[in-house]
C-alpha atoms as a printed R data frame, in Angstrom:
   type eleno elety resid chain resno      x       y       z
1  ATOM     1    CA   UNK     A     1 20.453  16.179 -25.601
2  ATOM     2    CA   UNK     A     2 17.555  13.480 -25.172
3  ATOM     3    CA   UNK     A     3 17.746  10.587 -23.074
4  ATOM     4    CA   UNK     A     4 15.559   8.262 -21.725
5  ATOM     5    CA   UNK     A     5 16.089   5.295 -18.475
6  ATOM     6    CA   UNK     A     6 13.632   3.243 -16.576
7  ATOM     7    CA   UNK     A     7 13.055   2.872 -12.697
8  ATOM     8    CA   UNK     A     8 10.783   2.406  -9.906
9  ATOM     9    CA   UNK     A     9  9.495   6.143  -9.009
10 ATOM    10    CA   UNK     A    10 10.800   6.594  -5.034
11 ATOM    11    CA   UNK     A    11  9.397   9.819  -4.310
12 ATOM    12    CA   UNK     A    12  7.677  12.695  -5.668
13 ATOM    13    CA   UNK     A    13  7.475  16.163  -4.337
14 ATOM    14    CA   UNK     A    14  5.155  18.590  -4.479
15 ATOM    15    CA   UNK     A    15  4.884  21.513  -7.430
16 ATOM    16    CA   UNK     A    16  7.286  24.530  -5.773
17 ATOM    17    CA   UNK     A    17  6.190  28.257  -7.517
18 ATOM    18    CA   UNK     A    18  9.994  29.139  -7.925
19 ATOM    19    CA   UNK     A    19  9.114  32.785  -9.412
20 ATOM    20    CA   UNK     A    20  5.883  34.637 -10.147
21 ATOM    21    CA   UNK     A    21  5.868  32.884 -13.523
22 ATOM    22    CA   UNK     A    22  7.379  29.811 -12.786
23 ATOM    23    CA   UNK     A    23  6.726  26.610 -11.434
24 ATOM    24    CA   UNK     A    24  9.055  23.497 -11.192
25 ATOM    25    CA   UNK     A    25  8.248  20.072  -9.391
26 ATOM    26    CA   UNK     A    26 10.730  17.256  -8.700
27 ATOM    27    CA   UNK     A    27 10.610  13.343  -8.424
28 ATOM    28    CA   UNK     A    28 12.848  10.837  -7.589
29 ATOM    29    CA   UNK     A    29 13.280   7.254  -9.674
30 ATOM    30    CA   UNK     A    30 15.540   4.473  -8.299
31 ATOM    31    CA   UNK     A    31 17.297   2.286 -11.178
32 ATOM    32    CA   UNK     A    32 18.194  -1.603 -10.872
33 ATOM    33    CA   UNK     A    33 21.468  -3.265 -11.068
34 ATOM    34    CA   UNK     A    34 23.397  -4.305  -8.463
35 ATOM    35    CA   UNK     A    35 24.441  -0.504  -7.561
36 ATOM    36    CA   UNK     A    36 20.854   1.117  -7.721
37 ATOM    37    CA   UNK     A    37 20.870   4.699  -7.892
38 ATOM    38    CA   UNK     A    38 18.457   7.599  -6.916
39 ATOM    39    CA   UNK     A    39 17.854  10.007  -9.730
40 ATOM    40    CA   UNK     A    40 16.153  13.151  -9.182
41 ATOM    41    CA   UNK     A    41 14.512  14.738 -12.330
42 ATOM    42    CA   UNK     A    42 12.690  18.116 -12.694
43 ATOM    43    CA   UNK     A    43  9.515  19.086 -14.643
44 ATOM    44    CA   UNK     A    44  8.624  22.811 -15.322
45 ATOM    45    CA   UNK     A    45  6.029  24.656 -16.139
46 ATOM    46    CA   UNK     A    46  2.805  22.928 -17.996
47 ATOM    47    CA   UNK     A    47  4.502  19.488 -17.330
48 ATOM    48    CA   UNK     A    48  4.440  19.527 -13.719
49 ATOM    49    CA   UNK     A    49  1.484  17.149 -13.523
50 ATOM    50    CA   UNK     A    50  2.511  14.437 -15.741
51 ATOM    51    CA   UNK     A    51  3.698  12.887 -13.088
52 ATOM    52    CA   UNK     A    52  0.163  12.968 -10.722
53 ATOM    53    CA   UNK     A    53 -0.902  10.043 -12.412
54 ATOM    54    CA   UNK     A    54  1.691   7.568 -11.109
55 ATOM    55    CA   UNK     A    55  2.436   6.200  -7.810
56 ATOM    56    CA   UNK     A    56  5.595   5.290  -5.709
57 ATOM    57    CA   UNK     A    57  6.721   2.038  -6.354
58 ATOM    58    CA   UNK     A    58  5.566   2.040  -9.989
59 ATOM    59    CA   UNK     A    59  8.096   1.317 -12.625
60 ATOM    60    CA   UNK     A    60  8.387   4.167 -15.265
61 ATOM    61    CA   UNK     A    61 10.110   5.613 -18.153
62 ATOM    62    CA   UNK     A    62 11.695   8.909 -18.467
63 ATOM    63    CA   UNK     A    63 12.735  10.925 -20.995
64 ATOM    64    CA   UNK     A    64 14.544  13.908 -20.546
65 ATOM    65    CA   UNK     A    65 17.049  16.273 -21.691
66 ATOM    66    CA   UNK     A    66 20.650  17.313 -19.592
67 ATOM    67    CA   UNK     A    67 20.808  20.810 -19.390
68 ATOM    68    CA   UNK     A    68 23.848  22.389 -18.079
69 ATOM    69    CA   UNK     A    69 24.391  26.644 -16.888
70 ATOM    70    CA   UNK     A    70 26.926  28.255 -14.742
71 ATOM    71    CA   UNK     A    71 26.146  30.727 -12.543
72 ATOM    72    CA   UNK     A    72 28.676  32.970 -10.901
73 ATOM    73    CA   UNK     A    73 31.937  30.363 -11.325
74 ATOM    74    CA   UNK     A    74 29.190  27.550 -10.115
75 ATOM    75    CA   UNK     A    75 28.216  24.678 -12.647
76 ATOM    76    CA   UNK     A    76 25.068  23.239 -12.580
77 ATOM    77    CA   UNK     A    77 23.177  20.452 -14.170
78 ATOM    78    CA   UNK     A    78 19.520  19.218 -14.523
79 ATOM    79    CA   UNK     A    79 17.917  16.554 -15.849
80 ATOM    80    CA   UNK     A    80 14.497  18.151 -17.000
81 ATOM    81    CA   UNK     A    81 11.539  15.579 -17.776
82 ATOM    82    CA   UNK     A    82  9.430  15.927 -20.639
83 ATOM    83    CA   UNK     A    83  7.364  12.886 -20.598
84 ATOM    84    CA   UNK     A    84  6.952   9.383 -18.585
85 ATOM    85    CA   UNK     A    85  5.275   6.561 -19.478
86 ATOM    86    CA   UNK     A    86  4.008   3.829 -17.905
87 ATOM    87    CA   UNK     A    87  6.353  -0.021 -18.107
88 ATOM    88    CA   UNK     A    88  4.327  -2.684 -18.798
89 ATOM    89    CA   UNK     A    89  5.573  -6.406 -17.486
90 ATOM    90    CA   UNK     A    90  6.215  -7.996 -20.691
91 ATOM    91    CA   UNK     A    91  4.991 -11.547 -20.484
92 ATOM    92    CA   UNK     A    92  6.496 -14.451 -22.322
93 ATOM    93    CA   UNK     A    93  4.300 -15.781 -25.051
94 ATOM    94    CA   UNK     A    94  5.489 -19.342 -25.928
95 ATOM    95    CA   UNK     A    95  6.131 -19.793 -29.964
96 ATOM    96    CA   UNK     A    96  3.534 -22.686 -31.061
């Protein structure tokens, strides 16, 4: 399943080296309305860097998938990232 949502990234952590042969990293966005919400999203592997290139307090996009496992009688869910993109202010251009 692919979704996508847009937020201010609150916090990003640092790559973690899970296994031998693999590496996951995890970032934080916070969403608008009048309930905001902190959503934590993982990258893996190869896309643990895409999100070097922005800084807290930026607004982004993120798409991602929901992945789902269970693990002895536990359920767990993820949101893994597979790309982010920058949101641009859109500006108001007045219709002459």
């Amino acid at each position: 399943m692919s979704f996508e949502v847009e937020g201010k990234l609150h916090k990003k952590f640092d790559t973690e080296s899970k296994t031998a042969s693999f590496q996951a990293r995890e970032f934080v966005i916070e969403t608008e309305g009048t309930y905001p919400q902190y959503v934590k999203f993982q990258l893996t592997q190869d896309r643990c860097s895409a999100i070097e290139e922005y800084n807290e307090g930026e607004n982004i996009k993120v798409h991602f998938d929901l992945c789902g496992r269970e693990w002895n009688g536990k359920y767990f869910t993820n949101l893994n990232a597979w790309r982010i993109e920058r949101v641009v202010a859109q500006t108001d251009v007045p219709n002459d």
